[in-house]
C-alpha positions, 0 to 999 in steps of 0.5 A: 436570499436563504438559498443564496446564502446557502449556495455561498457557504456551500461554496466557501466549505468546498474551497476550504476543504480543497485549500486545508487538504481535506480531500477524501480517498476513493480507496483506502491505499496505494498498491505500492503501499499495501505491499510494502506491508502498508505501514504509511497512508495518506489523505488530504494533508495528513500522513496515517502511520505506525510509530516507532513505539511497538507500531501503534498507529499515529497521524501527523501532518505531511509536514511532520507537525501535529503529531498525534498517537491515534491508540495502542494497537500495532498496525500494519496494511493501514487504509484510510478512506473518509473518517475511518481507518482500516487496518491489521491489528497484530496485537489482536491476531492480525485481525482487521480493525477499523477506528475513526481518524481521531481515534475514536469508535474502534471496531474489530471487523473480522475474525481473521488474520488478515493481511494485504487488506485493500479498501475500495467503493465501499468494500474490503478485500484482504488475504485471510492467513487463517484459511490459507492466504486464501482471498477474501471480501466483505463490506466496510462494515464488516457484512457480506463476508466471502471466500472469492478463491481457493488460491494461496495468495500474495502480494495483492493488487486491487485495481479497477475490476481485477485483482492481481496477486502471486499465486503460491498454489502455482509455485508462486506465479502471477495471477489475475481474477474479477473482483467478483471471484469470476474469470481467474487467469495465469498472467505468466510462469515466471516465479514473482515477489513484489508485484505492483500494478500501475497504469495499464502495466505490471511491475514485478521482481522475477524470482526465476532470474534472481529477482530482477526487475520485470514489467508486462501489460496487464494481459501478461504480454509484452514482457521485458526487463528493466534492471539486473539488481536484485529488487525488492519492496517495489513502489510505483509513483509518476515515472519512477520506480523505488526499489531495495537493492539487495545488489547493494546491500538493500539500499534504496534505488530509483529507476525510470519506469523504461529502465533508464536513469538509475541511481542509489537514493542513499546508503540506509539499508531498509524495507517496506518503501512507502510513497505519500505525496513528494515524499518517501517513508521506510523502515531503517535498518540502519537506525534500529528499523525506525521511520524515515523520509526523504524525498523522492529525489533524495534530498531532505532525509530525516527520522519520523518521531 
């Protein structure tokens, strides 16, 4: 009967868990995210984000309520992954923090300008500003610190066993390397901003035809255009890619990941597109470079507190 009854409540946790949206990340962020500066993370129903207040580090629920200030640091690049949070402190040098998701037991993890951190099974890979840009990893814990190239690196990507990034010690064209450090390969020669891998393809702006958006396979063939806009801030989510169209002023844009159906969002000038579930997250620079959401279809446009 003991075991039954513990079978039960077993159960129970795990079906309030699912209907309260307690699911827990396997990685700390999307790569859409992260190179957008990172500034908005999600996991279950919660939004982790920086506020409008010097970008201390807030959460709220996907639906704006339960608003709670989590500590006073500026955070960018922000991972969350189970009760802890990840991110880059530029109050402290860009140094990697972490802090639990009620904003105790904060740590500082590095001491290093880190910046596109991404968190994944248990480990953290991130760009160390305070060697070059150069690639870095260690343990979530902080342990294990390594170099893993001598790349100036940018616009990173964790995906799977590689890592894609820009390569500016190769005039800013892609690469791609094992997440060991091993098997480090040049994707193509076009010069590249805003690279987002998704599904078995990547998406990235063409600095070599005046920024236009681009995809490949992720072995660098196949390569075709999808726009003539001047794209930046990429964000990947289903079929549809967000974009910045510097064509336009830096409005937000949409287009299919085939190249059809584009379409202008709305008329904000902005950066750093963030997607965390049907919604849209942007600094507007139409408003002072505050928050905002809206949809992903445009509709229900509001400021974030």
């Amino acid at each position: 009967m003991k075991k039954l009854t513990a079978v039960i409540l077993l159960c129970a946790l795990t079906l309030s868990l699912t209907a309260c949206g307690g699911s827990r990340n396997d990685r700390g962020n999307t790569a859409g995210n992260i190179i957008n500066l990172g500034f908005v993370a999600m996991q279950g129903d919660r939004i982790y984000y920086r506020g409008n207040d010097g970008s201390k580090l807030y959460t709220m629920r996907a639906d704006g309520s339960d608003r709670r200030k989590l500590n006073d640091d500026e955070s960018y690049y922000i991972n969350v992954v189970g009760d802890r949070i990840y991110y880059s402190n530029s109050s402290d040098g860009n140094k990697l923090y972490t802090v639990r998701t009620d904003g105790s037991d904060r740590r500082r993890l590095n001491e290093d300008s880190s910046g596109y951190i991404h968190v994944v099974g248990g480990w953290i890979y991130y760009c160390n500003n305070s060697d070059g840009g150069k690639l870095y990893t260690m343990r979530t814990d902080g342990s294990d610190r390594r170099k893993l190239h001598d790349d100036h690196s940018d616009f990173v990507n964790v995906t799977g066993d590689r890592i894609y990034y820009l390569n500016w010690s190769d005039g800013g064209k892609l690469y791609s390397i094992g997440i060991d450090g091993s098997d480090r390969r040049k994707l193509n020669d076009d010069t590249s901003r805003y690279i987002h891998v998704a599904g078995d393809r990547i998406y990235y702006a063409n600095g070599s035809e005046g920024a236009t958006l681009y995809t490949m396979r992720a072995d660098g063939s196949d390569r075709r255009k999808r726009n003539d806009d001047y794209s930046s801030n990429i964000n990947i989510t289903g079929d549809r890619i967000y974009y910045c169209n510097a064509s336009d002023g830096g409005k937000l844009y949409t287009i299919g990941i085939d190249g059809s159906g584009r379409r202008k969002i709305n008329d904000d000038l902005l950066y750093g597109i963030h997607v965390a579930g049907d919604r849209i997250y942007y600094a507007n620079w139409s408003d002072d470079g505050k928050l905002y959401t809206v949809c992903t279809d445009g509709s229900d446009r509001r400021a974030v507190d």
